[in-house]
N, CA, C and O atoms as a CHARMM CRD file, in Angstrom:
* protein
*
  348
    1    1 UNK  N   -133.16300-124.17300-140.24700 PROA 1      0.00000
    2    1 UNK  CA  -133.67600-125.35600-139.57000 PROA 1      0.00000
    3    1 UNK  C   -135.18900-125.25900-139.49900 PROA 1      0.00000
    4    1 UNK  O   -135.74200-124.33600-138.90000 PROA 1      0.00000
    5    2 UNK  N   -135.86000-126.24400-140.13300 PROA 2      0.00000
    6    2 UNK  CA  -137.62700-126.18400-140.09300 PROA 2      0.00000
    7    2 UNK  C   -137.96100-126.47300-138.36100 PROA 2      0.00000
    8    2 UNK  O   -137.10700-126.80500-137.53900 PROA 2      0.00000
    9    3 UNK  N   -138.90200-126.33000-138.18100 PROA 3      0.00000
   10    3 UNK  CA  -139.49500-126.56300-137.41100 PROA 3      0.00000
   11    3 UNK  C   -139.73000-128.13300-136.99800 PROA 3      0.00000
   12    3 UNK  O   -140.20600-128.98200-137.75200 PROA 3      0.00000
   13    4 UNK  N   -139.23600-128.37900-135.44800 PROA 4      0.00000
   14    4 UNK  CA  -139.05800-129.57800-135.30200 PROA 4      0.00000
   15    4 UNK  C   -140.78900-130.29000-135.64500 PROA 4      0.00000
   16    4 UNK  O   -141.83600-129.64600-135.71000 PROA 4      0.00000
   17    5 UNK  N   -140.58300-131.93200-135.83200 PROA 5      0.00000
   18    5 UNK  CA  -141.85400-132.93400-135.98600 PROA 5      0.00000
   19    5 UNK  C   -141.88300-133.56000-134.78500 PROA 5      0.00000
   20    5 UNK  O   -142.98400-133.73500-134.26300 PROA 5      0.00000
   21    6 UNK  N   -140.90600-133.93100-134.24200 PROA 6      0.00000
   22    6 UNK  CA  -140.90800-134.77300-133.45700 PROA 6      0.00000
   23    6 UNK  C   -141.96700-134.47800-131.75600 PROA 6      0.00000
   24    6 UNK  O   -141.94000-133.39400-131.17300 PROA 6      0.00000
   25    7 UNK  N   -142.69400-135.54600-131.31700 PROA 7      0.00000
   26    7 UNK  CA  -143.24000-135.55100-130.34100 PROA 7      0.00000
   27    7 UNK  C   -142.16200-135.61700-129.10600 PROA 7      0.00000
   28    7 UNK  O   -141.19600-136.37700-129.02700 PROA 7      0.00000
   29    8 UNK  N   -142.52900-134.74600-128.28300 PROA 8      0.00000
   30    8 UNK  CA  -141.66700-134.81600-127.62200 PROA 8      0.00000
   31    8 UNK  C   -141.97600-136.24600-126.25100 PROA 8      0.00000
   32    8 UNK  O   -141.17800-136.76200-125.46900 PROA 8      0.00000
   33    9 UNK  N   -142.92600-136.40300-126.38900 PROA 9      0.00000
   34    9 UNK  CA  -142.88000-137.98300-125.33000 PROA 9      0.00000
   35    9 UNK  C   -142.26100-138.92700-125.73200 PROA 9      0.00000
   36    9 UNK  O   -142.07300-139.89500-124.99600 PROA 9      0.00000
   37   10 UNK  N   -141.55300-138.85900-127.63800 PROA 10     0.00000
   38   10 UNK  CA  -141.15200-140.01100-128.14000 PROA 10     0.00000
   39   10 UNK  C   -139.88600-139.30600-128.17400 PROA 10     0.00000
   40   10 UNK  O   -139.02300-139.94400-128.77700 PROA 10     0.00000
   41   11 UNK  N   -139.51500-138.21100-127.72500 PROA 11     0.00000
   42   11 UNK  CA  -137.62900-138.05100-127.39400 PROA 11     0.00000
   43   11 UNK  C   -136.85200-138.85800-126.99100 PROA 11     0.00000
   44   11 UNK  O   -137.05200-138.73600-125.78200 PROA 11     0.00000
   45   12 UNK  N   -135.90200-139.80500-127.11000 PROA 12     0.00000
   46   12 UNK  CA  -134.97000-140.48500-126.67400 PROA 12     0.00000
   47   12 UNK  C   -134.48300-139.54700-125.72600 PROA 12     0.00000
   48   12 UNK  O   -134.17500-138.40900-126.08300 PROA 12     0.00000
   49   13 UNK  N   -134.37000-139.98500-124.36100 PROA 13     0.00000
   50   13 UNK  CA  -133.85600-139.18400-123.37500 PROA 13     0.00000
   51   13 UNK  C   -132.46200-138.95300-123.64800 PROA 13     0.00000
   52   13 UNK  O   -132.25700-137.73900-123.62300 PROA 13     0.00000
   53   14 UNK  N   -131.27600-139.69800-123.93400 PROA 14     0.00000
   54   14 UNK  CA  -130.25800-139.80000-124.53100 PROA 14     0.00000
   55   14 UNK  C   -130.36000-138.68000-125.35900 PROA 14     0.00000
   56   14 UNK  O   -129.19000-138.29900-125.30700 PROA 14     0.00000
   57   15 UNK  N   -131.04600-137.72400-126.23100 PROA 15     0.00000
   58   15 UNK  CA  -130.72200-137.06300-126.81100 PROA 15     0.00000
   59   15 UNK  C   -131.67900-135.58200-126.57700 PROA 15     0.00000
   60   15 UNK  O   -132.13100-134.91800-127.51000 PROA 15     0.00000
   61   16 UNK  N   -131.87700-135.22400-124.94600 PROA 16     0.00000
   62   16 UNK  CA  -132.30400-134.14200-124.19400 PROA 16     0.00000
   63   16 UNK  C   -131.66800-133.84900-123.90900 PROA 16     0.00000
   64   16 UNK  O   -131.13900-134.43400-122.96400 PROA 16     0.00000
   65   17 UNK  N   -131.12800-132.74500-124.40000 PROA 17     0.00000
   66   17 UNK  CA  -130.26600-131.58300-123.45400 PROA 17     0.00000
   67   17 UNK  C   -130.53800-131.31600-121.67500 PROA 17     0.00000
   68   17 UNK  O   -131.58500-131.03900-121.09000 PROA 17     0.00000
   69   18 UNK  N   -129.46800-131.47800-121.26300 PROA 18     0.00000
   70   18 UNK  CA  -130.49300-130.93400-119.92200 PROA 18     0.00000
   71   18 UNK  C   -130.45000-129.73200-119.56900 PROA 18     0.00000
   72   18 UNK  O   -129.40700-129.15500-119.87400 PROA 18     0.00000
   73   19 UNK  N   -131.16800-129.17700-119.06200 PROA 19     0.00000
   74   19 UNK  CA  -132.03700-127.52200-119.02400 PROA 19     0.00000
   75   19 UNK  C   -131.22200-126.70400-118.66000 PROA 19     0.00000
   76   19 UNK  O   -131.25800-125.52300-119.00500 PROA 19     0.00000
   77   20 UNK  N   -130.00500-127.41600-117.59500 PROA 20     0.00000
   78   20 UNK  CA  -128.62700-126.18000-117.11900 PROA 20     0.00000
   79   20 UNK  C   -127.72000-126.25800-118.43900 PROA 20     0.00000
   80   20 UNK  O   -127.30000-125.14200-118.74700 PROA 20     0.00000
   81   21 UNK  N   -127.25100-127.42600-119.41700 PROA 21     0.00000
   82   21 UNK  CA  -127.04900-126.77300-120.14400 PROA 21     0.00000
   83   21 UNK  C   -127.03200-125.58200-121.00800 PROA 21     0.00000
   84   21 UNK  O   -126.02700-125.11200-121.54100 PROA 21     0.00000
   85   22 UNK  N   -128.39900-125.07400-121.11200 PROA 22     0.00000
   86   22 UNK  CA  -128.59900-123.90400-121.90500 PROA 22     0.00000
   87   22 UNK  C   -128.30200-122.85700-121.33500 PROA 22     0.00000
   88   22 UNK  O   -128.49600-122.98800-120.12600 PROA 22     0.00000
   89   23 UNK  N   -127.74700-121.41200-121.71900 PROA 23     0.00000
   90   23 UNK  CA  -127.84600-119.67500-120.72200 PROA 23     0.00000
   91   23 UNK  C   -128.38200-118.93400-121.66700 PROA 23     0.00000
   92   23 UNK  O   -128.48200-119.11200-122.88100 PROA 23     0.00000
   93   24 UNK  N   -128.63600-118.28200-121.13300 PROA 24     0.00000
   94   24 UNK  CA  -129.41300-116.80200-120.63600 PROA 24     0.00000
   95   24 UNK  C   -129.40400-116.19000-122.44500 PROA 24     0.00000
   96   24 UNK  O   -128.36700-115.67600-122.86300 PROA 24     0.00000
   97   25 UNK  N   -130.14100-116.26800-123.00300 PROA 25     0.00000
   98   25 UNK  CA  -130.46600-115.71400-124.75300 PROA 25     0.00000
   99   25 UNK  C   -130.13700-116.92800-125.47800 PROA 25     0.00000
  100   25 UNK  O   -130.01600-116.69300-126.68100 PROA 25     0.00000
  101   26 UNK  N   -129.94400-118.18800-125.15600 PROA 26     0.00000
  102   26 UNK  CA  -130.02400-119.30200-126.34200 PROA 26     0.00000
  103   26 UNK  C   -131.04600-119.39700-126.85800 PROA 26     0.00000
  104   26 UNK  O   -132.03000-119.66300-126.16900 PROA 26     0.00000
  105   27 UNK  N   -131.15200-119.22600-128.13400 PROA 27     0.00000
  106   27 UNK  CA  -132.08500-119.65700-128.96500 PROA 27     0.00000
  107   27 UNK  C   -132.82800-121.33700-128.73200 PROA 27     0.00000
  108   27 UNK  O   -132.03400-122.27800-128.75700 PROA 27     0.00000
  109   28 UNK  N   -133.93400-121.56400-128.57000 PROA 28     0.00000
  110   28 UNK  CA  -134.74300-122.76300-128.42000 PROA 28     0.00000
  111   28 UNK  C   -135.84100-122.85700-129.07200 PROA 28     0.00000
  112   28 UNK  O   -136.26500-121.74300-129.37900 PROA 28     0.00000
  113   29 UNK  N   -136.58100-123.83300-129.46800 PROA 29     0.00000
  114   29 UNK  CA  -137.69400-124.47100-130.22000 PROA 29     0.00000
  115   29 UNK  C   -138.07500-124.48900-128.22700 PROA 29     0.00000
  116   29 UNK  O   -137.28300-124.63700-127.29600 PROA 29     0.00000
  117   30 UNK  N   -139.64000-124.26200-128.21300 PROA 30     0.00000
  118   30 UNK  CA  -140.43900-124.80000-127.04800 PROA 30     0.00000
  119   30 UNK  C   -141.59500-125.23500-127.45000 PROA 30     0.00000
  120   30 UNK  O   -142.25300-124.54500-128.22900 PROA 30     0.00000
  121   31 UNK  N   -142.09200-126.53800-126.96700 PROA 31     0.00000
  122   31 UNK  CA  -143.25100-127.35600-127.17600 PROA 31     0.00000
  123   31 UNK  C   -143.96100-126.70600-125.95300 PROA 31     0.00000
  124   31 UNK  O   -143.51600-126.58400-124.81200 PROA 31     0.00000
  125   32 UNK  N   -144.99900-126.37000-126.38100 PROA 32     0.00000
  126   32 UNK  CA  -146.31300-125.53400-126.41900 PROA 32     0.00000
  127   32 UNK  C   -147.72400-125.80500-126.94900 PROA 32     0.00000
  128   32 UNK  O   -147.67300-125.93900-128.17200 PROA 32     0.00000
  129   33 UNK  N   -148.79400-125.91600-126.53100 PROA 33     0.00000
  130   33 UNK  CA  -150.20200-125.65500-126.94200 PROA 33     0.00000
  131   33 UNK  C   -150.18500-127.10200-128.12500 PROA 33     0.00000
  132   33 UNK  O   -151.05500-127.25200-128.98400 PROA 33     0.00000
  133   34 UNK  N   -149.22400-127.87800-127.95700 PROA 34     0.00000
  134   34 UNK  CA  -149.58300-129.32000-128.93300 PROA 34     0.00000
  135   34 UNK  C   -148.51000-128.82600-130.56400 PROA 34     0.00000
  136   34 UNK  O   -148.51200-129.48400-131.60400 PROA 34     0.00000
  137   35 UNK  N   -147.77400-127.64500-130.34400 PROA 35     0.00000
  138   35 UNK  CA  -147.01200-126.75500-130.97900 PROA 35     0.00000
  139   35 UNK  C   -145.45500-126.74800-131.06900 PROA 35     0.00000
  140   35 UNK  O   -145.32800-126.47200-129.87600 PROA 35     0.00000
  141   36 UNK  N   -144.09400-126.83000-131.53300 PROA 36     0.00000
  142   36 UNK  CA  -142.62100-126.41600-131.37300 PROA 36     0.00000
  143   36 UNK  C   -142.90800-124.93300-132.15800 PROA 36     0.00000
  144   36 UNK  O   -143.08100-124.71600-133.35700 PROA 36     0.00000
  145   37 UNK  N   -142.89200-124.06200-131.07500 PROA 37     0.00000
  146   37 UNK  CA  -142.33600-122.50000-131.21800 PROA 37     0.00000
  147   37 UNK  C   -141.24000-121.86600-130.78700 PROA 37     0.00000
  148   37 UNK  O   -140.81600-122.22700-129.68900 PROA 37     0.00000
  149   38 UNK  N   -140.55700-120.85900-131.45900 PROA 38     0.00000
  150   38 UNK  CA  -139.38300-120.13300-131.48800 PROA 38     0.00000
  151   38 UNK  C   -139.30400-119.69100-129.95400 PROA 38     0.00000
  152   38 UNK  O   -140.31000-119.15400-129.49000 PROA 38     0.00000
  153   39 UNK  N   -138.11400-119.88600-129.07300 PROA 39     0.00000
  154   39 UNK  CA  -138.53200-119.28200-128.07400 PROA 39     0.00000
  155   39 UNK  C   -136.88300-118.91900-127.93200 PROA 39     0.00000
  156   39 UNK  O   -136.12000-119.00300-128.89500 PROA 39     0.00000
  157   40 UNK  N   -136.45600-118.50200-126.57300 PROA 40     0.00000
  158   40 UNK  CA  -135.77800-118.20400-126.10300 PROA 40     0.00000
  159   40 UNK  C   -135.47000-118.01000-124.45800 PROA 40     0.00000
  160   40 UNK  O   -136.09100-117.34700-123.62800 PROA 40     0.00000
  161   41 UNK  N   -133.88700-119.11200-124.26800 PROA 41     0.00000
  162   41 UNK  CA  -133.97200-118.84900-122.93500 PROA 41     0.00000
  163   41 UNK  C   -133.37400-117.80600-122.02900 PROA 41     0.00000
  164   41 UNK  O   -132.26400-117.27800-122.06700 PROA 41     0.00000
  165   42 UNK  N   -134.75400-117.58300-120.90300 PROA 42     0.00000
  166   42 UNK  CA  -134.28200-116.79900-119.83900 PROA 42     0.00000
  167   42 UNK  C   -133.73400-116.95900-118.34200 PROA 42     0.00000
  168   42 UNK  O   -133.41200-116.02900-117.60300 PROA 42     0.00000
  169   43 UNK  N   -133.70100-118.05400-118.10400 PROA 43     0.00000
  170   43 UNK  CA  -133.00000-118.62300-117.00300 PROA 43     0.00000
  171   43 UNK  C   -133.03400-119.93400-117.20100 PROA 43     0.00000
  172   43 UNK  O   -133.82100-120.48100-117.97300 PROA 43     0.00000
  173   44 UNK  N   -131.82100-120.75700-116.22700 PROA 44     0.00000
  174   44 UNK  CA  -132.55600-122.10900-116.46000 PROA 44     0.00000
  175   44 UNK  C   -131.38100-123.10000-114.95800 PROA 44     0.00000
  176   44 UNK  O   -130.18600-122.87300-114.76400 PROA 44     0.00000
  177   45 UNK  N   -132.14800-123.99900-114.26900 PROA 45     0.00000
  178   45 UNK  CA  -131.71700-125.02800-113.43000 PROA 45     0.00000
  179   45 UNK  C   -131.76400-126.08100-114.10300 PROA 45     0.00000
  180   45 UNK  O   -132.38300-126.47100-115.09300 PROA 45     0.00000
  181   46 UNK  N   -130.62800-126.68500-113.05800 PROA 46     0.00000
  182   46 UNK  CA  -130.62100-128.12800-113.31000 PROA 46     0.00000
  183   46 UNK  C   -132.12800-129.19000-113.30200 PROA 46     0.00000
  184   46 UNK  O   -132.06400-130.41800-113.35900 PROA 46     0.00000
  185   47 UNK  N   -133.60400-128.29100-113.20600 PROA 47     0.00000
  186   47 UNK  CA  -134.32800-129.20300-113.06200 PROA 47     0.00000
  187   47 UNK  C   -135.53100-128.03400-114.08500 PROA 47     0.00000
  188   47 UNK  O   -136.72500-128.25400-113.88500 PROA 47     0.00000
  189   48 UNK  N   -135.23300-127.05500-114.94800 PROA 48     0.00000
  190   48 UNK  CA  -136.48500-126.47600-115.61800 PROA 48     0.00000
  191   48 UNK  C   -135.47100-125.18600-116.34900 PROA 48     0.00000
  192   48 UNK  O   -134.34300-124.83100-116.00600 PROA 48     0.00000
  193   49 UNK  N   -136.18000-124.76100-117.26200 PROA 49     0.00000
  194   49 UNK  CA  -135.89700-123.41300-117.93900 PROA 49     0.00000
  195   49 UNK  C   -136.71600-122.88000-117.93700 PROA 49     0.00000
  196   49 UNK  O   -137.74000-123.52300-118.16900 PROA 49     0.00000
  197   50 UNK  N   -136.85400-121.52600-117.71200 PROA 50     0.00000
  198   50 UNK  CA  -137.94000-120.34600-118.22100 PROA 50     0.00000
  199   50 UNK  C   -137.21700-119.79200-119.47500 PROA 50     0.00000
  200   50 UNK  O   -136.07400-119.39300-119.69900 PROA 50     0.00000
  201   51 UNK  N   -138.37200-119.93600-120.21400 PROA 51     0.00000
  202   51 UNK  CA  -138.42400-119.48500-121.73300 PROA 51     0.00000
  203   51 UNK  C   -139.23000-118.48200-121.95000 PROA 51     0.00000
  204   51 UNK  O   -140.29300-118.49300-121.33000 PROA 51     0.00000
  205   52 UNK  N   -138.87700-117.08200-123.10400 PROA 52     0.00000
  206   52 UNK  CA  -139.86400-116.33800-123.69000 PROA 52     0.00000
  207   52 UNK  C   -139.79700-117.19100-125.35600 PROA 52     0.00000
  208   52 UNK  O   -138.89700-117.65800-126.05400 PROA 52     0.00000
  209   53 UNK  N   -141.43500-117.04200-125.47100 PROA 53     0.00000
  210   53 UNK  CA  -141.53000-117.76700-126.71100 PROA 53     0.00000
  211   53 UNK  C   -142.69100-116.93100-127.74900 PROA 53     0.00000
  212   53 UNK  O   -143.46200-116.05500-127.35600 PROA 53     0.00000
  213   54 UNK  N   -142.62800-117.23800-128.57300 PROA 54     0.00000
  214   54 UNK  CA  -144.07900-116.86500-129.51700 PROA 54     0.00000
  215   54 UNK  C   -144.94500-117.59700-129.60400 PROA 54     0.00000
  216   54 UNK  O   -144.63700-118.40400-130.48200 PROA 54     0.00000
  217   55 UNK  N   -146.22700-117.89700-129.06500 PROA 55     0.00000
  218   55 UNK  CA  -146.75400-118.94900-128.90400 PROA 55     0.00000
  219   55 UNK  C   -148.20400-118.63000-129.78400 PROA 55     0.00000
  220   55 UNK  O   -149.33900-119.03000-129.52300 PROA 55     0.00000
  221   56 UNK  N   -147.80100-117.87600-130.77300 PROA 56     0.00000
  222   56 UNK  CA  -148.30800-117.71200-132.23500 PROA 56     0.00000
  223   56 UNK  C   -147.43800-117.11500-133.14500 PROA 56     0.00000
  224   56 UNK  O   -146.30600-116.79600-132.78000 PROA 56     0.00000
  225   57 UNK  N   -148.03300-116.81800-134.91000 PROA 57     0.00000
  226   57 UNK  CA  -147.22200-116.56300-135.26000 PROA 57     0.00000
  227   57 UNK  C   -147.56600-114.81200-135.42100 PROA 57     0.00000
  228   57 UNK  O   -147.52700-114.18000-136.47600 PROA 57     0.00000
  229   58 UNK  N   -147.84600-114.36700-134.28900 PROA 58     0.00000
  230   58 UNK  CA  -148.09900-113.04900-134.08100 PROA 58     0.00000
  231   58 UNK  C   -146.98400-112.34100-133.29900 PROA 58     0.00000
  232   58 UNK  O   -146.20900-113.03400-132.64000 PROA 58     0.00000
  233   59 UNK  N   -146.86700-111.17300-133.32400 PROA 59     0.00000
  234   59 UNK  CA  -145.68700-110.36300-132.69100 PROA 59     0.00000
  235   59 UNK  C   -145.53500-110.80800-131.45400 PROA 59     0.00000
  236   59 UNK  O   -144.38400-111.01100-131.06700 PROA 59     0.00000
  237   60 UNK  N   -146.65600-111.05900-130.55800 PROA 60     0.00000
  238   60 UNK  CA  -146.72300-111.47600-128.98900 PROA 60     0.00000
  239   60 UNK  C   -145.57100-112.56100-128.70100 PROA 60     0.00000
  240   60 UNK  O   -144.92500-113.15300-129.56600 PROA 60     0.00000
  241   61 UNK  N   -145.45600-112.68700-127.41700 PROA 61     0.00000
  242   61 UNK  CA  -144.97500-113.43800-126.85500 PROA 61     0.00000
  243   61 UNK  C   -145.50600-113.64300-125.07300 PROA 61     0.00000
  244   61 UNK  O   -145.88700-112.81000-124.25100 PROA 61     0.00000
  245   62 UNK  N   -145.27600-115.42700-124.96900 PROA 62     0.00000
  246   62 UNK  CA  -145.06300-115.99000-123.87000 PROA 62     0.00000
  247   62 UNK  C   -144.18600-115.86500-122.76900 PROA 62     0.00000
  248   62 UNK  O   -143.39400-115.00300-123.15000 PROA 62     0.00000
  249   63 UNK  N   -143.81500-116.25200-121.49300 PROA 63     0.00000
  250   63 UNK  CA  -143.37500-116.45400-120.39500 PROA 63     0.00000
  251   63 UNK  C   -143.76800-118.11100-120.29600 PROA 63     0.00000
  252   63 UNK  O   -144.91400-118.44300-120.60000 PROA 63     0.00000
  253   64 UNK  N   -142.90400-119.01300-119.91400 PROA 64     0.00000
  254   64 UNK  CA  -143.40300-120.28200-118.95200 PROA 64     0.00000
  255   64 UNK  C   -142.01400-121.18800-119.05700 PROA 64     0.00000
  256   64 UNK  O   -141.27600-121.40900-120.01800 PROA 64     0.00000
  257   65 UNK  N   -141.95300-121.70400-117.40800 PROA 65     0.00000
  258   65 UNK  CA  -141.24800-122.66500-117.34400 PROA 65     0.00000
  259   65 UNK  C   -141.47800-123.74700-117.60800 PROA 65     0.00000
  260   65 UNK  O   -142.59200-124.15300-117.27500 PROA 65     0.00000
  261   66 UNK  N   -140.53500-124.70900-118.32500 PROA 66     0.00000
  262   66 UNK  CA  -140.74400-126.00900-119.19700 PROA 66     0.00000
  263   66 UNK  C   -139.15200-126.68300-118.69700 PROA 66     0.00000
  264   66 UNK  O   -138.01900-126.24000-118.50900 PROA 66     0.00000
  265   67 UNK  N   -139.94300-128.18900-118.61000 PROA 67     0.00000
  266   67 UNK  CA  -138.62700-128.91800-118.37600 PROA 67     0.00000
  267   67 UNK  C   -138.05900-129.64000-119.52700 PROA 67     0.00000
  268   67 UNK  O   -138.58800-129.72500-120.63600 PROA 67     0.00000
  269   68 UNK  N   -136.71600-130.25300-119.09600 PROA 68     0.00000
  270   68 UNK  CA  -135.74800-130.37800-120.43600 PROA 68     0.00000
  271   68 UNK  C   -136.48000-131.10100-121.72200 PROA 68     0.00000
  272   68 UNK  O   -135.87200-130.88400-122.77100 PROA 68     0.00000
  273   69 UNK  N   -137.33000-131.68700-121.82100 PROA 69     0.00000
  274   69 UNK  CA  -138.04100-132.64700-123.10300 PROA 69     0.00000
  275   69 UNK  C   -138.68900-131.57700-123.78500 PROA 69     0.00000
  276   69 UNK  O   -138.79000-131.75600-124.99900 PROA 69     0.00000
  277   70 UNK  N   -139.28100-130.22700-123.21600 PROA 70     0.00000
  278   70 UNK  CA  -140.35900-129.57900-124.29800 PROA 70     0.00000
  279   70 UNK  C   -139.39500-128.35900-124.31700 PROA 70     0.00000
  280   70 UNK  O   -139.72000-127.18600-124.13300 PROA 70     0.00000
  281   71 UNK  N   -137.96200-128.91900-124.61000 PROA 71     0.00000
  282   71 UNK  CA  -136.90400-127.24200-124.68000 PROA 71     0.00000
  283   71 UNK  C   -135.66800-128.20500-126.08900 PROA 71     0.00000
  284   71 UNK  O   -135.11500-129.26100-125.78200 PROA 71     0.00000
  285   72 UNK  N   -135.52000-127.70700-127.17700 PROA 72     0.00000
  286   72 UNK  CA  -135.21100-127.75100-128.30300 PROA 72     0.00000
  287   72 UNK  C   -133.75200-126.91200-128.51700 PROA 72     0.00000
  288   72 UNK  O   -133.92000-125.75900-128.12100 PROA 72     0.00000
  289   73 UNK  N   -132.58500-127.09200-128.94200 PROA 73     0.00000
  290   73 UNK  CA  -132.01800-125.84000-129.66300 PROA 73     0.00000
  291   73 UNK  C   -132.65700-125.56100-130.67900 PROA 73     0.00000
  292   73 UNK  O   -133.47700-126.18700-131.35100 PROA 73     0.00000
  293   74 UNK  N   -132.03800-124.15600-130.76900 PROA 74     0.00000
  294   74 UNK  CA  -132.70500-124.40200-132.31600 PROA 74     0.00000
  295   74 UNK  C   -131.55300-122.80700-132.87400 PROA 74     0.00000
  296   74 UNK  O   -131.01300-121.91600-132.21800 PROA 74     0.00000
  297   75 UNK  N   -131.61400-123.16300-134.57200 PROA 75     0.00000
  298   75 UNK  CA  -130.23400-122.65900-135.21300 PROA 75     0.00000
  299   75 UNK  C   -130.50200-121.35100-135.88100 PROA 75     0.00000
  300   75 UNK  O   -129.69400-120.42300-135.92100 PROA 75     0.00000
  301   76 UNK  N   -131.93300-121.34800-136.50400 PROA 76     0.00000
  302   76 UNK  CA  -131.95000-120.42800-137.05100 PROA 76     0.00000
  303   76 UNK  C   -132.67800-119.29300-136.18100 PROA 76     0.00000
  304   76 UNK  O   -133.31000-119.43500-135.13400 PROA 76     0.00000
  305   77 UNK  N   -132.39400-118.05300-136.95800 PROA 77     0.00000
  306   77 UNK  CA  -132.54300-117.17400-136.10900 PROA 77     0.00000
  307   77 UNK  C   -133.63900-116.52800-136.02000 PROA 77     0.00000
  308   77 UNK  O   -133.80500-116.43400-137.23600 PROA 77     0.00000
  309   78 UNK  N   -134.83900-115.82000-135.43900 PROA 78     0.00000
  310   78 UNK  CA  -136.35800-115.02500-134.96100 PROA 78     0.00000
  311   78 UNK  C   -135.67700-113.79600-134.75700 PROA 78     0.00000
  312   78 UNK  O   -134.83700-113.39000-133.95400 PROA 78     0.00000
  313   79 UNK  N   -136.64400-113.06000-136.28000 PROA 79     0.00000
  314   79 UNK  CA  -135.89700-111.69900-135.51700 PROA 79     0.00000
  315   79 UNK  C   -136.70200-111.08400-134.67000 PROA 79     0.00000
  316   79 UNK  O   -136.38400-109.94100-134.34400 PROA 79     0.00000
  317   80 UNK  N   -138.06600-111.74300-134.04700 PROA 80     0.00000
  318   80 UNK  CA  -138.85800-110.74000-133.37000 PROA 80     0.00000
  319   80 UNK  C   -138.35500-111.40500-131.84700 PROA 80     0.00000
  320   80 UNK  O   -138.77500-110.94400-130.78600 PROA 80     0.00000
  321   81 UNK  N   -137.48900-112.44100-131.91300 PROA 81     0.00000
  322   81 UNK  CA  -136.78200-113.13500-130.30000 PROA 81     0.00000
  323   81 UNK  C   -135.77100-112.69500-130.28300 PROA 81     0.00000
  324   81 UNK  O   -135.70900-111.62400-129.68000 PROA 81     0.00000
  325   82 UNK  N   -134.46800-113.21800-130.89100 PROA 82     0.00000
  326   82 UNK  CA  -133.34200-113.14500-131.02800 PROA 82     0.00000
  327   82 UNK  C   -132.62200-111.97700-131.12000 PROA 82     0.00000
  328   82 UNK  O   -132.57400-111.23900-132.10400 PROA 82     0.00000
  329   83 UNK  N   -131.94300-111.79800-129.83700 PROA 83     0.00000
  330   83 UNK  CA  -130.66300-110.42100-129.57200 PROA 83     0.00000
  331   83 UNK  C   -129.74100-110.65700-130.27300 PROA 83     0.00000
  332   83 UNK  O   -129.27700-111.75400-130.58500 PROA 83     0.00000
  333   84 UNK  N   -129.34400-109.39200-130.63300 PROA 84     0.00000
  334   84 UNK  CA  -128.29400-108.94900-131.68500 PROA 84     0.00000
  335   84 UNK  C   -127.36700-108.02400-131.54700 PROA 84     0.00000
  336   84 UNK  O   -127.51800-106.80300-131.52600 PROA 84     0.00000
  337   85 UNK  N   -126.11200-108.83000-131.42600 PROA 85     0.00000
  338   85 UNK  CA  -125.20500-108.50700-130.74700 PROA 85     0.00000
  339   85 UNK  C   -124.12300-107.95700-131.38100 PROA 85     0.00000
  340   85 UNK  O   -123.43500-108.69500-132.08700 PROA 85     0.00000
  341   86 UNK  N   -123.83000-106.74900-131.25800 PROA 86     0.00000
  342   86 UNK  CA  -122.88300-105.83300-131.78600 PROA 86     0.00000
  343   86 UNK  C   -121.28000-105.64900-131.11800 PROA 86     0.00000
  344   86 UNK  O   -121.21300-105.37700-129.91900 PROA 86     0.00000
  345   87 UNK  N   -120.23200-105.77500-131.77000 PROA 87     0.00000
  346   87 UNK  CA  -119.08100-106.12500-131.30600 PROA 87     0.00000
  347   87 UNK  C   -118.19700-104.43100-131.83000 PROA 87     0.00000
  348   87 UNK  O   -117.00300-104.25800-131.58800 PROA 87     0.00000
């Protein structure tokens, strides 16, 4: 999955997830710095998610809560985000 285009002020609300939907290691796109980066969620209410994200395309990563319009699924996988889960 590329990297979303879409602005997120021009989201059809109809098609926002809302933020309790998501738990705890879902993979997410987060709108950022005028940016959709790889992130991942770490908690989330019915009114915000806290996300860790990459908010370059450097090893680092972010912390910040974002409400449901600048929070994305997203399919493919970051291996410098994404837990890997052994059965």
């Amino acid at each position: 999955m590329p990297v979303p285009t879409i602005d997120p002020e021009l989201r059809d609300p109809a098609d926002v997830a809302p933020t309790d939907s998501y738990q705890r290691f879902d993979p997410v796109w987060v709108f950022r710095g005028g940016n959709w980066r790889a992130g991942v969620i770490e908690a989330a209410s019915a009114r915000a998610a806290m996300v860790t994200y990459r908010p370059s395309d450097s090893r680092g990563t972010g912390v910040d809560t974002l409400t449901a319009r600048f929070v994305l699924a997203r399919a493919d996988r970051d291996p410098l985000l994404d837990r890997v889960t052994t059965s």
